[in-house]
KOLNU-954691 format. One record per residue (C-alpha): residue number from 1; x, y, z. Coordinates in pm, whole numbers, plus 50000, padded with zeros to 5 digits. Layout:
<rs>
 num  east north    up
 NUM     X     Y     Z
...
</rs>
This chain:
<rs>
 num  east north    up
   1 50000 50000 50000
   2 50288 50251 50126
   3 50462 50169 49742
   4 50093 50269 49591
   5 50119 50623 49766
   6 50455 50663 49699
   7 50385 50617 49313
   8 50078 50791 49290
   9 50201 51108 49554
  10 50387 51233 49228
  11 50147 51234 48949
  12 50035 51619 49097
  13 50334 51681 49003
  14 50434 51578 48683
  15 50202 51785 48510
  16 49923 51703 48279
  17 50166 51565 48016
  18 50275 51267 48188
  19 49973 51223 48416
  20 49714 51129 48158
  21 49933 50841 48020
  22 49988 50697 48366
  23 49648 50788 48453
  24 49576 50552 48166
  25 49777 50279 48238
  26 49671 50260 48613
  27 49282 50279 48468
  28 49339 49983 48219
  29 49548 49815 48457
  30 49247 49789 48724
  31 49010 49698 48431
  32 49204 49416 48393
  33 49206 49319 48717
  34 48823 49389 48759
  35 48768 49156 48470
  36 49014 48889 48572
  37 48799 48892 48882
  38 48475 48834 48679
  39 48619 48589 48470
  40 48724 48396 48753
  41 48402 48427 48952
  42 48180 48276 48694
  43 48428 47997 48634
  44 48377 47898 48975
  45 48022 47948 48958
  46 47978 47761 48586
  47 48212 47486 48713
  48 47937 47352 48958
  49 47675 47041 48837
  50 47407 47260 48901
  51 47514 47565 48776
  52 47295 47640 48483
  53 47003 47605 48711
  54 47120 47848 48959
  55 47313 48108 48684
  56 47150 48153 48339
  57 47538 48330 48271
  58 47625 47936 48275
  59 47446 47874 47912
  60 47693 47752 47629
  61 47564 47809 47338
  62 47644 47595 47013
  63 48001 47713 46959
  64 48106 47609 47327
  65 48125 47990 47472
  66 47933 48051 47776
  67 47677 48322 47823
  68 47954 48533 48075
  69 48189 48532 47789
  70 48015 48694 47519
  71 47931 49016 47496
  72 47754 49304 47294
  73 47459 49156 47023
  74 47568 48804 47061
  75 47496 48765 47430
  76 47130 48918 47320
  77 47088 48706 47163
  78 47143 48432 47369
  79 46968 48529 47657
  80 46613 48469 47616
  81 46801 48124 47501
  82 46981 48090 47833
  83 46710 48224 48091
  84 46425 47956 47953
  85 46665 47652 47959
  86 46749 47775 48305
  87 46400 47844 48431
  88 46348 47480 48254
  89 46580 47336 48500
  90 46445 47527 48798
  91 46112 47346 48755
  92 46217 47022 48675
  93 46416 47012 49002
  94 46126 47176 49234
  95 45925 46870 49067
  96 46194 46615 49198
  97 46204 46824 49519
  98 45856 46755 49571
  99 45882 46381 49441
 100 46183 46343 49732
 101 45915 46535 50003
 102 45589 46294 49907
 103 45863 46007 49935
 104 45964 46104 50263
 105 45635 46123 50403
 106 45551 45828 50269
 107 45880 45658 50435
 108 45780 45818 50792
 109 45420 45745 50788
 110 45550 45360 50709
 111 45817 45381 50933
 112 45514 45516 51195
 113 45296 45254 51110
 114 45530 44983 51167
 115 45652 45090 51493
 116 45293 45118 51596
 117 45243 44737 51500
 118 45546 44652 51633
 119 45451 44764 51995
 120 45103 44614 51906
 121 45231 44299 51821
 122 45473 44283 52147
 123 45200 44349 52402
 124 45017 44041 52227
 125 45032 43674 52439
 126 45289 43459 52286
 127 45219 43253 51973
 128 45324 43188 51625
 129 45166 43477 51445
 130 45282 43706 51754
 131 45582 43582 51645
 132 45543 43648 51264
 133 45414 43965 51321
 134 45704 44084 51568
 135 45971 43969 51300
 136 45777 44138 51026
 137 45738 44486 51164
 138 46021 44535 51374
 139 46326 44427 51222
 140 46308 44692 50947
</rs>
């Protein structure tokens, strides 16, 4: 930080002549930087299984360039492209979501009912169905 101060304490100065093309250089220098940064974010973020569900930037289109990547008409393009294949994926995993929930319900109420039997089945007097019936509901 103290070598940042140092090199920009001068540029007053220098004078306009040589401050603008510094001024330049330090400008494209941190727009560099700034997009390095980007570019790295939404590899991270693209590099995920589930990343064009979450991030409609994550679309490839056919030539194998990602949404983040282009710019200007082409990535106009694209997006309408991008966002419904993305919202397409966003309910097609709420639908498994909810498949997973109903299945889990299902599995406790079962689960429930069996331990319910179980304990029915134990207070029973000793025979062979008591028997049957123990080894049927509470073993799994």
């Amino acid at each position: 930080m103290k070598g940042l101060v140092f090199f920009l304490l001068p540029l007053p100065l220098l004078g306009a002549a040589h401050a603008d093309p510094i001024s330049d250089t330090i400008q494209s220098a941190s727009k560099a930087y700034g997009s390095h940064v980007v570019a790295t974010m939404w590899k991270s973020r693209c590099s995920r299984p589930d990343a064009l569900r979450l991030y409609a930037n994550c679309y490839v289109n056919p030539e194998g360039v990602a949404l983040w990547q282009v710019t200007g008409p082409e990535k106009e393009k694209w997006k309408p492209t991008a966002i419904q294949e993305s919202v397409r994926l966003q309910k097609e995993h709420r639908g498994q979501v909810e498949i997973a929930k109903e299945e889990g319900q299902r599995a406790a109420q079962k689960n429930q009912m069996n331990s319910q039997m179980c304990n029915f089945w134990k207070q029973q007097t000793e025979s062979e169905r008591r028997n049957q019936k123990i080894s049927q509901y509470c073993t799994k």
